[in-house]
BALO-918550 format. One record per residue (C-alpha): x, y, z. Coordinates in steps of 0.25 Angstrom, whole numbers, plus 2048, in hexadecimal, padded with zeros to 3 digits. Layout:
+-----+-----+-----+
:  xx :  yy :  zz :
+-----+-----+-----+
:   X :   Y :   Z :
...
+-----+-----+-----+
END
This chain:
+-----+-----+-----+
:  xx :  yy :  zz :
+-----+-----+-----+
: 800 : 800 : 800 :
: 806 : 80F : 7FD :
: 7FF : 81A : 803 :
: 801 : 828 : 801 :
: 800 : 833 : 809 :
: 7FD : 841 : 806 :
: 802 : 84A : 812 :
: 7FE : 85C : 811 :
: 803 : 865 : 819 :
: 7FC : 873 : 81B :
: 805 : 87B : 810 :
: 800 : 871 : 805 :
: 80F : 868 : 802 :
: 80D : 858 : 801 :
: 813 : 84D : 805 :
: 813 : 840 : 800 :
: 816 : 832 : 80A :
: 815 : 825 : 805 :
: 811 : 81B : 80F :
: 816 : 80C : 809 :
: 810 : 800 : 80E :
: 818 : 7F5 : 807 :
: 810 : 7E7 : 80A :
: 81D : 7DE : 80F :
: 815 : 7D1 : 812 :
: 81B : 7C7 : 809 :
: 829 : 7CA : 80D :
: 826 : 7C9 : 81C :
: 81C : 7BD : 818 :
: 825 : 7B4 : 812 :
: 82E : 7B8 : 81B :
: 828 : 7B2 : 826 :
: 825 : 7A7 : 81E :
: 832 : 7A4 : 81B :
: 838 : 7A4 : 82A :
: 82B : 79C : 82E :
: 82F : 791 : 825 :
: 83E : 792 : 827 :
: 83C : 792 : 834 :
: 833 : 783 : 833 :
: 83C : 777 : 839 :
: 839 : 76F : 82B :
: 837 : 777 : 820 :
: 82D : 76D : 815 :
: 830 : 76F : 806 :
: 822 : 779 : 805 :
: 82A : 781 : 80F :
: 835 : 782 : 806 :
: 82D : 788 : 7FD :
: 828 : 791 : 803 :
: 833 : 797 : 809 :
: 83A : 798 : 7FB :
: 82F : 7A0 : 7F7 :
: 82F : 7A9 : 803 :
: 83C : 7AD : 802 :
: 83B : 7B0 : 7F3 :
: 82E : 7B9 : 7F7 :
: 836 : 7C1 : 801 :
: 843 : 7C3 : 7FA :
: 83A : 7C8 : 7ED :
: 82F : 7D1 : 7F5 :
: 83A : 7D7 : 7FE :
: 845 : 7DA : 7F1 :
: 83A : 7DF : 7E9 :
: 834 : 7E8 : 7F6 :
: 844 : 7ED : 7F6 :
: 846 : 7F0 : 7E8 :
: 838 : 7F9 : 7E7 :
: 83C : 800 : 7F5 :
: 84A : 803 : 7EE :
: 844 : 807 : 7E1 :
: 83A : 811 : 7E6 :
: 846 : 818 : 7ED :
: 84D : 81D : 7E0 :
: 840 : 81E : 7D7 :
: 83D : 82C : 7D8 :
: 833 : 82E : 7CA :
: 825 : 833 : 7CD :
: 81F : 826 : 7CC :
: 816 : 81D : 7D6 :
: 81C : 816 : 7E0 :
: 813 : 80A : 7DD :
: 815 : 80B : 7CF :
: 824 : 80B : 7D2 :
: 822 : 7FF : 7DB :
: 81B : 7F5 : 7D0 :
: 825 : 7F9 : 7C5 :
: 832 : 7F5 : 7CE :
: 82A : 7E9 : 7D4 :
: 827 : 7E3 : 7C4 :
: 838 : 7E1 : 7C5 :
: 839 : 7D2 : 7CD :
: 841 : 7D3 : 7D8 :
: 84E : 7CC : 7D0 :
: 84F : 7D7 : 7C7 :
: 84D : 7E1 : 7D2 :
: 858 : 7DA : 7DA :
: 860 : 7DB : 7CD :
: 85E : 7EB : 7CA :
: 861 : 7EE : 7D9 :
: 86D : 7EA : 7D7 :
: 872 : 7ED : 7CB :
: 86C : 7FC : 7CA :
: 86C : 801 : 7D7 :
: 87A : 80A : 7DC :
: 881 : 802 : 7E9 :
: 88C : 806 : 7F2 :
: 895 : 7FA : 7F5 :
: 89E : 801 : 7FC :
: 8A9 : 7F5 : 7FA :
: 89F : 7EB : 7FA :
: 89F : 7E6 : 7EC :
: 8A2 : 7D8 : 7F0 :
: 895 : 7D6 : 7F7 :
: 88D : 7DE : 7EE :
: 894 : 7D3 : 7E2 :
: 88F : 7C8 : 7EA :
: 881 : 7CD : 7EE :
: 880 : 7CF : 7DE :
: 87D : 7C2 : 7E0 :
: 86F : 7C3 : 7E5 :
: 86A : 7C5 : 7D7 :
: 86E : 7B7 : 7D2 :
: 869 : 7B2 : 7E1 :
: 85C : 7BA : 7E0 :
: 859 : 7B2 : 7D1 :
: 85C : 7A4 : 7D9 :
: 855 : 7A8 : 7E4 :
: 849 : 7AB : 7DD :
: 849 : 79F : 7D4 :
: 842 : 794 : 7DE :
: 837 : 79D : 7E0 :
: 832 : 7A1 : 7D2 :
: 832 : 791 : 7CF :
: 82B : 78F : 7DD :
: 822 : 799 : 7D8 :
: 820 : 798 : 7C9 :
: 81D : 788 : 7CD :
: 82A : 781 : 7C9 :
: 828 : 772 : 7CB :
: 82A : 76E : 7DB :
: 828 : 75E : 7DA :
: 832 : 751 : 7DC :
: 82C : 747 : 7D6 :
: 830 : 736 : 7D7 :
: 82F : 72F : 7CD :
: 82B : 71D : 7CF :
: 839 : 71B : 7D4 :
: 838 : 723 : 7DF :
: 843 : 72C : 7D8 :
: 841 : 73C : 7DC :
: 841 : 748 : 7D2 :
: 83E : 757 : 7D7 :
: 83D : 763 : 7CE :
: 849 : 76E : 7CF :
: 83F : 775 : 7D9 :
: 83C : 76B : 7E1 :
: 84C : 769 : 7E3 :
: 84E : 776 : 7E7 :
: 843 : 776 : 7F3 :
: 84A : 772 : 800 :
: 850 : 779 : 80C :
: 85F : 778 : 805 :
: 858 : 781 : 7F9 :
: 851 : 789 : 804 :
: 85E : 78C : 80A :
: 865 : 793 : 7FE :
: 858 : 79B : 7FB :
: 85A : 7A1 : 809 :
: 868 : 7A5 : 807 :
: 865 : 7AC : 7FA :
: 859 : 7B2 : 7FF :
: 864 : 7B8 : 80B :
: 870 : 7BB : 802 :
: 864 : 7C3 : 7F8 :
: 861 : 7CD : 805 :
: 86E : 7CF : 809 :
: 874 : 7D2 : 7FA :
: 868 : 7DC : 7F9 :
: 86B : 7E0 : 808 :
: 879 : 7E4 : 803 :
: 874 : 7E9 : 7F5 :
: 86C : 7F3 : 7FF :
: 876 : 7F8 : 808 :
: 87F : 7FB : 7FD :
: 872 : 802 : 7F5 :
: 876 : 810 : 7F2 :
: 868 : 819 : 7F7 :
: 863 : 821 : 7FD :
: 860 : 817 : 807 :
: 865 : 819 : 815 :
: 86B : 80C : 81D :
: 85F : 80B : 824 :
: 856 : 80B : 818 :
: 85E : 800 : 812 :
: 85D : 7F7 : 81F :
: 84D : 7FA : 820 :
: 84F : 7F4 : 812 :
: 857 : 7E8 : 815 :
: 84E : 7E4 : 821 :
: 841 : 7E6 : 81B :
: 845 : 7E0 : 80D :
: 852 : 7D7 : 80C :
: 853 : 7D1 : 81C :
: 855 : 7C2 : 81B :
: 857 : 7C1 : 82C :
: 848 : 7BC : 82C :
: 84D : 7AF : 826 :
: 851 : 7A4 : 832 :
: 85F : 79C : 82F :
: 85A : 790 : 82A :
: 863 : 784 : 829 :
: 863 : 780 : 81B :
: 868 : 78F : 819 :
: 873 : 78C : 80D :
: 87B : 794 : 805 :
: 875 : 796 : 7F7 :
+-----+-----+-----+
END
């Protein structure tokens, strides 16, 4: 919801104050539902889905939430603000990611080493992605035996358990903190603390528990 506000004062001169009331729920829902799962003494296959899916939900919704908040900063035509909003959010959050990157002006102040090696979270973000649009777009998930009892699972059937589920989480963790980085090194009109309200609303992993079938990607 956007509301506007007209406020008069006696000698006739307007001000204008926008008032934003960005809806957050499927960020803090699939959050809880991923710690709720996580948190489970045995995780089922179904849960492993789920959970796949979550995270997918929250990475995208909260990058797409950041990129929008970052473009409305430096936009400074005479255009409306919701018309702003739908053009920016008709570019998938890859190609966002990608743009971000590549176009905006950073101060690395000696750190080009990290920021070479977080330039990896476009090739992660691409891999990351890749289990959820076949979840969603109906890929095949079946294992089927045939009359000698041999076993045969499709490639997305494979890639569903908790070793898989591991290395989803450490991308889903190294994205937020290349973006984190990316961030802090952003050179705007953004004060420190701007930046941090940023980090904790959008690209804060700490509400993930450590699980132990964490592995490195």
């Amino acid at each position: 919801m956007d509301k506007k506000i007209i406020l008069k004062d006696q000698i006739g001169v307007q001000e204008e104050i926008n008032i934003q009331n960005e809806s957050e729920y499927l960020i803090t829902s699939n959050k809880e539902k991923s710690v709720q799962l996580l948190g489970a003494s045995d995780l089922n296959f179904n849960d492993i889905i789920d959970i796949l899916i979550s995270l997918h939900m929250v990475l995208e919704i909260s990058l797409n939430a950041l990129y929008r908040h970052l473009s409305l900063l430096s936009i400074k035509k005479n255009i409306g603000e919701i018309q702003i909003r739908e053009n920016i959010d008709n570019i998938d959050f890859i190609n966002k990611t990608i743009l971000f990157i590549y176009n905006s002006n950073f101060n690395f102040n000696g750190k080009l080493t990290k920021a070479k090696e977080y330039h990896k979270i476009i090739n992660t973000i691409k891999d990351f992605s890749g289990i959820r649009n076949k979840l969603i777009h109906g890929h095949s998930i079946v294992r089927i035996q045939d009359g000698d009892g041999a076993r045969f699972d499709s490639a997305l059937r494979r890639d569903i358990n908790l070793k898989f589920l591991g290395k989803q989480i450490k991308k889903f963790r190294f994205i937020l903190k290349g973006m984190c980085f990316y961030l802090d090194c952003l050179d705007s009109n953004l004060t420190e603390q701007d930046k941090n309200n940023l980090k904790q609303r959008y690209l804060d992993d700490r509400f993930l528990p450590v699980c132990s079938f964490d592995s490195e990607p």
